[in-house]
N, C-alpha and C positions, 0 to 999 in steps of 0.2 A: 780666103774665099773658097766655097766650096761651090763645083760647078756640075749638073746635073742634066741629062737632056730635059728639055722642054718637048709641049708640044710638037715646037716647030721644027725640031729636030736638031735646033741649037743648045750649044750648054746656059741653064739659066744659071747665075750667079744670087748666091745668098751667101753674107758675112756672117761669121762664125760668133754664136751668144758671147759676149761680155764678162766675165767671173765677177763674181759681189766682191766686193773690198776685201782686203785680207788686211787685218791691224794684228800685231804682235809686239807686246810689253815687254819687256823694252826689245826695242826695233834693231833688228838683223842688218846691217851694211856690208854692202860687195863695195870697198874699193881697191881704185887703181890710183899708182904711185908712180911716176916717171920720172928715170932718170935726168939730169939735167943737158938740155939739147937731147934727147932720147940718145945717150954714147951708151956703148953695150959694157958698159963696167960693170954690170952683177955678174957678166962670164966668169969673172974672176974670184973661186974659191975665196978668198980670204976679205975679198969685199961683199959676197952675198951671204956670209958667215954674220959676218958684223951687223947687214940689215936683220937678219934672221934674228940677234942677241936682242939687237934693237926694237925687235917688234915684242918682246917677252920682257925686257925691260919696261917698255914703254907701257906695256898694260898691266903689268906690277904697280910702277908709280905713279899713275892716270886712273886707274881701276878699271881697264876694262879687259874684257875676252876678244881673244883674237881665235880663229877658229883654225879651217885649212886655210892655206896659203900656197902660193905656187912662186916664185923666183924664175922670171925671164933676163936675158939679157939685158935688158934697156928699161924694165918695169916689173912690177910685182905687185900680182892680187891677191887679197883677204878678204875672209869675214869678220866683223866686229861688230860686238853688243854692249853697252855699257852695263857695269854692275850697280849702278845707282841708275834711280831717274833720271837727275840731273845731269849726267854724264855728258860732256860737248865734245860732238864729233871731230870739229874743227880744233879742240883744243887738244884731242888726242893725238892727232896726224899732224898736227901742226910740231909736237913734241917728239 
């Protein structure tokens, strides 16, 4: 909200315009990955090593782009595009 005085001396409140849709072929994904029970096991070099293998693996034999990526403790975020159309989201994070 942006708030501005008014006549009355009070701030008048007006919500900020809407953006028009943005569509992009094929579709950009931010996800998030959590470890199981959120335990900080990606602290550990040689277990965040492996997800990191894993995620370059996985978009080798899946076909897709994985972009940046960041490795926290207890989760880890990406972008991901598919290289085909058909490319399924669920079937890539699933693998």
């Amino acid at each position: 909200m942006i708030e501005n005085p008014g006549a009355t001396g009070r701030p008048e409140r007006r919500h900020l315009r809407r953006l028009e849709r943005v569509w992009v072929e094929p579709p950009i994904y931010f996800v998030t990955v959590c470890s199981h029970k959120r335990r900080r096991c990606l602290a550990r070099e040689p277990i965040a090593g492996a997800v990191m293998d894993g995620l370059r693996t996985a978009a080798e034999s899946c076909r897709w782009r994985v972009g940046q990526y960041v490795v926290m403790p207890d989760h880890i975020h990406f972008f991901c595009a598919p290289r085909d159309r058909d490319g399924s989201l669920s079937a890539f994070v699933g693998w």
